[in-house]
N, C-alpha and C positions, 0 to 999 in steps of 0.2 A: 787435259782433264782437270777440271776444279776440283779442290780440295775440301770436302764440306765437311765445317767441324761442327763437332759433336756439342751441343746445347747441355751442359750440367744441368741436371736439373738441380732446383735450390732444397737446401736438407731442411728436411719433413722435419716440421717442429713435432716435438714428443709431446704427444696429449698424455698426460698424466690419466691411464685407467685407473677408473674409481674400484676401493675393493666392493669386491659383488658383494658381500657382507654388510657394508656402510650403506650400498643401494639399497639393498634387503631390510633393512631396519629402519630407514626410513620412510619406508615404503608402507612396512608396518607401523610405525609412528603415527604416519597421518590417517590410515587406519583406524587406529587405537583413537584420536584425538575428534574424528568423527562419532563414533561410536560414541564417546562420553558427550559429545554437544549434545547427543540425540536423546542420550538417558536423561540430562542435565534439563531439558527440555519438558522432558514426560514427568520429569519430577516437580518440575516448579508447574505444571500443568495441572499435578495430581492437588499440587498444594494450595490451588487457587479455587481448583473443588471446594475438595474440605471447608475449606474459608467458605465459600457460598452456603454449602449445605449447611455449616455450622451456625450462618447468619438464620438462615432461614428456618433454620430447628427452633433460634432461638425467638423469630418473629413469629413462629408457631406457638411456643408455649406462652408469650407475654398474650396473644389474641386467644389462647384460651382460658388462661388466667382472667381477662377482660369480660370472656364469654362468663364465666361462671359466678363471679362477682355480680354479672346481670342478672344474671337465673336465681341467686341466691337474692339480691333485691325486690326482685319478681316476686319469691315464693314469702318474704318476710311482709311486703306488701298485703299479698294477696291472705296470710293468715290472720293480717291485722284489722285487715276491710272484714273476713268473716268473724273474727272477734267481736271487733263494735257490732258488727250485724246482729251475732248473739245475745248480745248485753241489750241494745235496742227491744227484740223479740223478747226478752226474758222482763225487761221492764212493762213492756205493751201487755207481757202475757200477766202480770200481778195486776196491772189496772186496771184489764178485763177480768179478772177470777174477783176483785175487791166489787165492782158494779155489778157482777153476776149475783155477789151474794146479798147486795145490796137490794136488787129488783127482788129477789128470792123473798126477802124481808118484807117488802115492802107491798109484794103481791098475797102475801098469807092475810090482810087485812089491815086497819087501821089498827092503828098504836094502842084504842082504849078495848079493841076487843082481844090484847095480847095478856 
């Protein structure tokens, strides 16, 4: 009868268990460090708003500032054109009332029978 010997098996190298605790906390770590990319994210997001809306408030008000400086050349225009228009009318109107009264004179009869 053979003698069959027995195989040792080779000793099991000791895995160092990690404490569940130090798993636990990193676990939540990279958790935690998602979370903040994500805030960190929606905030430079919110920030780049702002920035836009604030450009565009501000190309609002110079375009209406623009607008109104026209409106106000418009209206300085258009009071100066009816100004000279009145002056015009008010001249025409003394050189017709000066020849009214002239004809007025002149139609009562000749000079020797005034």
């Amino acid at each position: 009868k053979k003698v069959v010997k027995k195989v040792k098996a080779a000793p099991k190298k000791v895995v160092a268990k990690k404490d569940v605790n130090e798993v636990k906390a990193a676990a939540l770590e990279k958790k935690r460090t998602a979370i903040a990319k994500k805030v960190a994210a929606a905030t430079m997001r919110a920030a780049a708003r702002e920035k836009r809306t604030a450009l565009a408030k501000r190309k609002a008000a110079v375009r209406a500032a623009a607008q109104k400086k026209k409106a106000a050349a418009k209206a300085t225009a258009a009071k100066k054109k009816a100004r000279e228009q009145a002056a015009k009318t008010g001249v025409q109107a003394r050189k017709n009332a000066v020849k009214a009264k002239k004809a007025k004179i002149a139609s009562s009869g000749p000079v020797s029978a005034r």
